[in-house]
C-alpha positions in Angstrom: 58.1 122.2 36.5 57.2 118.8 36.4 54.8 116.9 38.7 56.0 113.0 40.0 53.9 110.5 41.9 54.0 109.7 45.8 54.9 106.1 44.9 56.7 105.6 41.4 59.3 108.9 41.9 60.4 107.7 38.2 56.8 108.7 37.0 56.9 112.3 36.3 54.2 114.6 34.5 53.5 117.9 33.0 51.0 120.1 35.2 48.4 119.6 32.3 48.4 116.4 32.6 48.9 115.6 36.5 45.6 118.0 36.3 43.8 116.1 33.8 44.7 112.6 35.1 43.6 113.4 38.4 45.7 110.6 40.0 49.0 108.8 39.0 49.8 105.7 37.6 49.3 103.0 40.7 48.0 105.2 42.6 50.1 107.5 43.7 49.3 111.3 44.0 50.7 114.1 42.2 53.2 116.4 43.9 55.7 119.1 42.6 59.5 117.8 42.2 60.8 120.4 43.7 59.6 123.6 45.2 60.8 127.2 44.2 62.7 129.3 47.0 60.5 132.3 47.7 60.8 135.3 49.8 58.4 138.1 51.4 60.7 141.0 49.4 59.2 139.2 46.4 55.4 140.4 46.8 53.8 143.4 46.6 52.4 143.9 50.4 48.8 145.7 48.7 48.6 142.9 46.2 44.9 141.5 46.2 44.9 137.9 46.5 44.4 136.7 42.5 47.9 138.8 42.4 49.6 136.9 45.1 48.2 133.6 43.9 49.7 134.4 40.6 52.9 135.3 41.7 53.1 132.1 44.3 52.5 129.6 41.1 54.5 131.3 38.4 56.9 128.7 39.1 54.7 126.0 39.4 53.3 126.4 36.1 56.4 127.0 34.7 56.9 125.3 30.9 53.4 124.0 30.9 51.0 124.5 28.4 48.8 126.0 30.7 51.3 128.6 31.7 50.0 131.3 29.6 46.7 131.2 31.0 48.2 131.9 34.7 46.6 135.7 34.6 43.3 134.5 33.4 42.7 131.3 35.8 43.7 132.9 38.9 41.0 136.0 37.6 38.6 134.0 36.7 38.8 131.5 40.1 40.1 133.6 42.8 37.0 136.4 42.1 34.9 137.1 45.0 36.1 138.6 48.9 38.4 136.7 50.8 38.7 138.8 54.0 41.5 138.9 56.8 40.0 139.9 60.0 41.8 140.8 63.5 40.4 139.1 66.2 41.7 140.0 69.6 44.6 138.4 71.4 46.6 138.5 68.4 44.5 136.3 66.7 42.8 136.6 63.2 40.4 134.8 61.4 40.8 133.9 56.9 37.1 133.7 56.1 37.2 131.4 53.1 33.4 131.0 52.5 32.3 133.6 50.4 32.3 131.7 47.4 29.1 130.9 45.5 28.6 127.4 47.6 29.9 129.2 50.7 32.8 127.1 51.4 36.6 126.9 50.9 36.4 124.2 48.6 35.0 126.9 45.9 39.0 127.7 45.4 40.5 124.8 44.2 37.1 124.1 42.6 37.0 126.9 40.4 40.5 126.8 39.9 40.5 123.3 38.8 37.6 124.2 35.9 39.1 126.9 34.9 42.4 124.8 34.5 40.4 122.0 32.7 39.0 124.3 30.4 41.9 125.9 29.0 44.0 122.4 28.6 43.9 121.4 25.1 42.4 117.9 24.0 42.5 115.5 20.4 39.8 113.5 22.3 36.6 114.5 21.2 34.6 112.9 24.6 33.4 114.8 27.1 35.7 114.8 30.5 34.0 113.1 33.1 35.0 114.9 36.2 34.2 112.2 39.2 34.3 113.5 42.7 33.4 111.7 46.2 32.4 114.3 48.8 32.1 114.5 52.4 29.7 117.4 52.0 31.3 120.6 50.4 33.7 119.5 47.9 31.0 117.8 45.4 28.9 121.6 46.2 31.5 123.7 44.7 32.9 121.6 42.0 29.1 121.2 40.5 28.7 125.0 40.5 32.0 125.8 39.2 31.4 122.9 36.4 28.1 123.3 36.2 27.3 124.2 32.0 30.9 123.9 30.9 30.9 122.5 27.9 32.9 119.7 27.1 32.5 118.5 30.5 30.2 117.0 33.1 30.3 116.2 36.8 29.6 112.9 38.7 29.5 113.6 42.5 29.6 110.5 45.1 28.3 111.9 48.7 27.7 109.4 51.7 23.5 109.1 52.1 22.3 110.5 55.4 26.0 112.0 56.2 25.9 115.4 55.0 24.0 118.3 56.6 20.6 119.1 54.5 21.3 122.2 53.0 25.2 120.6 51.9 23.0 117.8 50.4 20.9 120.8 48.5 24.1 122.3 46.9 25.4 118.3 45.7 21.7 117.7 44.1 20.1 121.0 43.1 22.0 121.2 39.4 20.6 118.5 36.7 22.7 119.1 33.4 25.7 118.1 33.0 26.0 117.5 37.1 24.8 114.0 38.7 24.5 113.6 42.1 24.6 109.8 43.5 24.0 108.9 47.0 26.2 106.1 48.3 24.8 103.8 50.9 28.4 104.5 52.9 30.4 106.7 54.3 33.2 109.2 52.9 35.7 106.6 52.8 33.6 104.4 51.1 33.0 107.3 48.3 36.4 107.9 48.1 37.3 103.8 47.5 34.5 104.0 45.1 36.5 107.2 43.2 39.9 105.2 43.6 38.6 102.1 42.0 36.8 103.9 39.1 40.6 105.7 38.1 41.9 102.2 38.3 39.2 100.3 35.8 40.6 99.6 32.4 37.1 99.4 31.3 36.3 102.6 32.4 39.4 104.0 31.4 39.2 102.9 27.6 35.3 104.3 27.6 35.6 107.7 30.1 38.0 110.4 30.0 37.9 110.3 33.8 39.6 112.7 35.9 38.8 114.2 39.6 38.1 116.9 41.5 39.4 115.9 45.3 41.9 116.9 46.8 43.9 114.1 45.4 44.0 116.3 42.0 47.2 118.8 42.2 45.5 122.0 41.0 43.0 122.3 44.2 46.0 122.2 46.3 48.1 124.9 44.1 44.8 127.3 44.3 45.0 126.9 48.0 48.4 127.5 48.2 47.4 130.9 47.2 45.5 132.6 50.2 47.9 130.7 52.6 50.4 132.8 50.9 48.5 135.8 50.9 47.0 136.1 54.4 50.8 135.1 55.9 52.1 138.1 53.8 48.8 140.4 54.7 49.6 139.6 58.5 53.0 139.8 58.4 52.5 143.2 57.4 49.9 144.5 59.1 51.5 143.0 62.7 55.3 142.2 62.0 55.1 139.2 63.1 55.0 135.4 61.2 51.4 133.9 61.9 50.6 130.2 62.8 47.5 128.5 60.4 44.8 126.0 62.7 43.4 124.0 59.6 40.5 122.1 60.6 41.1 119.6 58.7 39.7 115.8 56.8 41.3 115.2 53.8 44.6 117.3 55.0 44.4 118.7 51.5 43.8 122.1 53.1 46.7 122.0 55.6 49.2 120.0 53.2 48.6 123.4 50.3 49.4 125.5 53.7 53.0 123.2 54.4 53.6 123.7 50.5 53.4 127.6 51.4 55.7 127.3 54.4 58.6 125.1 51.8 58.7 127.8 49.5 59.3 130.0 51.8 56.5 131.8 52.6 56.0 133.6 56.1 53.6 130.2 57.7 55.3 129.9 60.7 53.5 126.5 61.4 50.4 124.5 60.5 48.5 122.6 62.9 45.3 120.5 62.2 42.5 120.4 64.1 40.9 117.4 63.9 37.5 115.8 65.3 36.8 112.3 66.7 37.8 110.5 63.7 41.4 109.5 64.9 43.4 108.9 61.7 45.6 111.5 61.4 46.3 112.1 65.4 47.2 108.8 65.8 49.7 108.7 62.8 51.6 112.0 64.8 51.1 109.8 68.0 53.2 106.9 66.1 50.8 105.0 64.6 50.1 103.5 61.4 47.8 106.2 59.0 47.3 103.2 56.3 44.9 100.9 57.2 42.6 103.5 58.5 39.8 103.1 60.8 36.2 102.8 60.7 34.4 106.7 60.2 32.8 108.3 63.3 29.9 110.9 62.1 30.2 114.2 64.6 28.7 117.7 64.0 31.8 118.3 62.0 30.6 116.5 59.2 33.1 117.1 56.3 35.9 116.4 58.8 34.6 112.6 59.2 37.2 111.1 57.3 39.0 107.9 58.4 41.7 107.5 55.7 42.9 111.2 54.9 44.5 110.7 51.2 46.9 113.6 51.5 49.2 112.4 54.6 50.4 110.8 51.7 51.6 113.7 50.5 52.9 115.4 53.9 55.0 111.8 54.2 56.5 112.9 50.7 57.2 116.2 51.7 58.6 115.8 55.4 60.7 112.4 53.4 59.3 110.1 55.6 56.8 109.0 58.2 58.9 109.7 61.1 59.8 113.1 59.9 56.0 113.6 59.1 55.2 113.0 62.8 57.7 115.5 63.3 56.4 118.2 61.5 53.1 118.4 62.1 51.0 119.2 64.8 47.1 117.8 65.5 44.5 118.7 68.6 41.2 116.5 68.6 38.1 118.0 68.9 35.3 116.2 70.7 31.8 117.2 70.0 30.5 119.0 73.2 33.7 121.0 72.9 32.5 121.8 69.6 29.4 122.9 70.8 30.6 124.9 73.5 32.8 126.7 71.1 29.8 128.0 68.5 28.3 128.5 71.9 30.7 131.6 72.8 32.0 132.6 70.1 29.3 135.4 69.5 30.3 136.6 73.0 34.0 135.6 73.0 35.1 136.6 69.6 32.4 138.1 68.0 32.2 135.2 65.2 29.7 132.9 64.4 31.4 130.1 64.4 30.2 126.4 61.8 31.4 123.0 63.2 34.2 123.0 61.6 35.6 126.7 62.0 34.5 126.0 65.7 37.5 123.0 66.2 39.9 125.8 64.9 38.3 127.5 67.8 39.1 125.2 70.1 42.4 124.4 69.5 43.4 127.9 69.6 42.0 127.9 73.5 44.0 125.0 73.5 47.4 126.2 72.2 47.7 129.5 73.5 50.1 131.9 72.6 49.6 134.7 69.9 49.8 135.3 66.5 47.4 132.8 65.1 45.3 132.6 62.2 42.2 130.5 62.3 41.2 128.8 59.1 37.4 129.5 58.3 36.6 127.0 56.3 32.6 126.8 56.0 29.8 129.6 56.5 27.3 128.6 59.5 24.0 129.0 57.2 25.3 125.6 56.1 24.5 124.2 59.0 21.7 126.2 60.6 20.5 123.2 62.3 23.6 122.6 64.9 24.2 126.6 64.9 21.4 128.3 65.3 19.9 126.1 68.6 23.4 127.3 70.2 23.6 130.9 69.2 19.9 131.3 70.0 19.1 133.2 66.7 18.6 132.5 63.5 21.5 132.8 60.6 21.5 134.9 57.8 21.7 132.5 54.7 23.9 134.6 51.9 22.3 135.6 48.6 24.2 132.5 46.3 23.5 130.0 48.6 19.9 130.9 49.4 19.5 130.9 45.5 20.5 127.3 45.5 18.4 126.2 48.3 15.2 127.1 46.1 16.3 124.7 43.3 14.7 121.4 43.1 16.9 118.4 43.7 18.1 115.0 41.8 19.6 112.1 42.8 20.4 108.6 42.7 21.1 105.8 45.6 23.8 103.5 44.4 25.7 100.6 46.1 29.3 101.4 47.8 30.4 99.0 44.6 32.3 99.7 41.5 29.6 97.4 39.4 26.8 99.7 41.1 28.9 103.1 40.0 29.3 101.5 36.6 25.8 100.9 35.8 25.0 104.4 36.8 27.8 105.7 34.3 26.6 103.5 31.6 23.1 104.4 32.0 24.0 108.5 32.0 25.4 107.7 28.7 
């Protein structure tokens, strides 16, 4: 299998390196050249999820030197519960934060290390692994990085933008993890990420890769659980299940349409969005590039106003138009996310985070059966919207409360490549 870039189709890649370069050439993103025709008949129904994830990339790691390392990395990154729970009204929920920074982001994360460590390397410098964050992402790439040797971790997160206890997780780490508050928002973290993969200088003195969603590998990992909960409800119901992704980047939702091309029982994916109006207005015939300015709501990793990966949903659908076409989005406004986490104790018997709570509300909003809402965050992270509107406090789990005790380190920077340079330089 090789890997070719969103705007140069005549640059193609191995997996080992799309993973290792992080971005392409110009700046396109990595996507698979083609995509292998699977089928339910192909999977073991009682397969545990690191199984089914296996199976799924066989093909996608096909040739590569990383291919025989498949078993292991999928072990090794896909290790702690992933639970599929029936709701009512033929509705069930993928709880996908029981990870050691209690978020879905801790798949691809780990997945990414464990890639990273196994590809072979003549350069003898550490790999500089840079990530901007809108609150999560930087979290579970420092902990599944975090004493690697060989490697070290330089997050970018938006100061004053991310909740405190998601702030905790990006700063609590020291060693071969810096944290730098960016006097900006996501987008401006993200630029900042762009432009450093774009330096010569930096190039010729960094091995510089990243750890967004704009690197292949966290998309494959996530390809994984779409595939298994669509084959786990298939089974246990009969019946193809819709995905609501609350979604940002649309890294989450585009691994979920990669599922559905293979062949994989997703019988649609729809993104729930919040105020930030990028992506809806794309389906609603706009144009996605520009972008516009990022609006902060309680669904804080969701405030993204340039989402990298349509990018990749316009490669896969063969054009904007057909993009518009295939996907689906429902905005979320604030008090409806409030009103959500507000009944969902009563309503569905979840405790519902900002972010699960716009999957929430677009299912109220969509109707019909056979859904499967997307839990992308666990509400301890954000104990200070939640637990007001519940009326209780949240348990905080056992990993994460571990983390809150550490003390934390960080530096403010500039939203400026010279400012992120200095930093690098003076990290050594």
């Amino acid at each position: 299998m090789r890997y070719v870039s969103t705007r140069d189709p005549s640059h193609s890649a191995t997996l080992s390196d799309a993973v290792a370069r992080g971005i392409a050439p110009g700046g396109g993103l990595y996507v698979p050249e083609s995509f292998p025709e699977l089928s339910a008949d192909d999977f073991d129904p009682e397969a545990s999820l690191a199984e089914t994830a296996e199976r799924t990339l066989a093909p996608f790691f096909a040739a590569d030197a990383l291919a025989p390392h498949l078993t292991a990395i999928v072990r090794e990154a896909l290790s702690f519960p992933t639970p599929l729970r029936m709701l009512k009204e033929r509705t069930a929920v993928l709880e996908l934060f029981h990870g050691p920074t209690a978020a879905f982001k801790d798949y691809g994360a780990r997945f990414l290390a464990a890639c990273l460590a196994r590809i072979p390397s003549a350069d003898p410098r550490p790999l500089t692994i840079l990530v901007a964050t809108s609150g999560d992402t930087g979290g579970a790439v420092a902990a599944a990085v975090h004493g690697r040797p060989g490697m070290e971790v330089v997050v970018l997160y938006p100061r004053g933008l991310v909740s405190p206890r998601q702030e905790k997780q990006l700063t609590c780490w020291g060693g071969n993890v810096r944290a730098l508050a960016v006097r900006g928002d996501f987008d401006a973290c993200q630029r900042l990420a762009k432009e450093a993969f774009a330096d010569a200088e930096l190039a010729r003195s960094r091995r510089l890769t990243s750890a967004n969603s704009i690197n292949v590998a966290r998309l494959l990992a996530q390809m994984g659980y779409f595939a298994w909960s669509a084959l786990r409800y298939r089974t246990e119901t009969g019946s193809d299940a819709g995905f609501i992704v609350p979604t940002g980047n649309v890294g989450n939702a585009t691994a979920g349409l990669w599922a559905r091309r293979c062949g994989l029982p997703v019988r649609e994916v729809v993104m729930a969005t919040n105020a930030n109006r990028a992506l809806g207005d794309f389906v609603a015939g706009g144009d996605w590039r520009p972008g516009t300015p990022t609006v902060a709501t309680l669904a804080t990793a969701m405030d993204v106003g340039r989402p990298s990966n349509l990018e990749r949903v316009v490669h896969l659908a063969g054009g904007e138009d057909a993009a518009r076409k295939a996907v689906r989005t429902f905005a979320v406004t604030d008090d409806e996310i409030r009103d959500e986490i507000g009944r969902g104790e009563a309503e569905w018997g979840e405790t519902w985070d900002p972010h699960t709570a716009t999957a929430a509300a677009v299912r109220r909003k969509i109707g019909g059966e056979d859904w499967i809402l997307v839990a992308t965050a666990h509400p301890a992270k954000f104990e200070g919207v939640v637990e007001p509107l519940v009326g209780h406090p949240v348990p905080v789990p056992p990993d994460l409360a571990a983390l809150l005790e550490r003390p934390s380190h960080a530096a403010e920077i500039d939203a400026t490549l010279a400012a992120l340079k200095r930093e690098l330089a003076a990290g050594g």
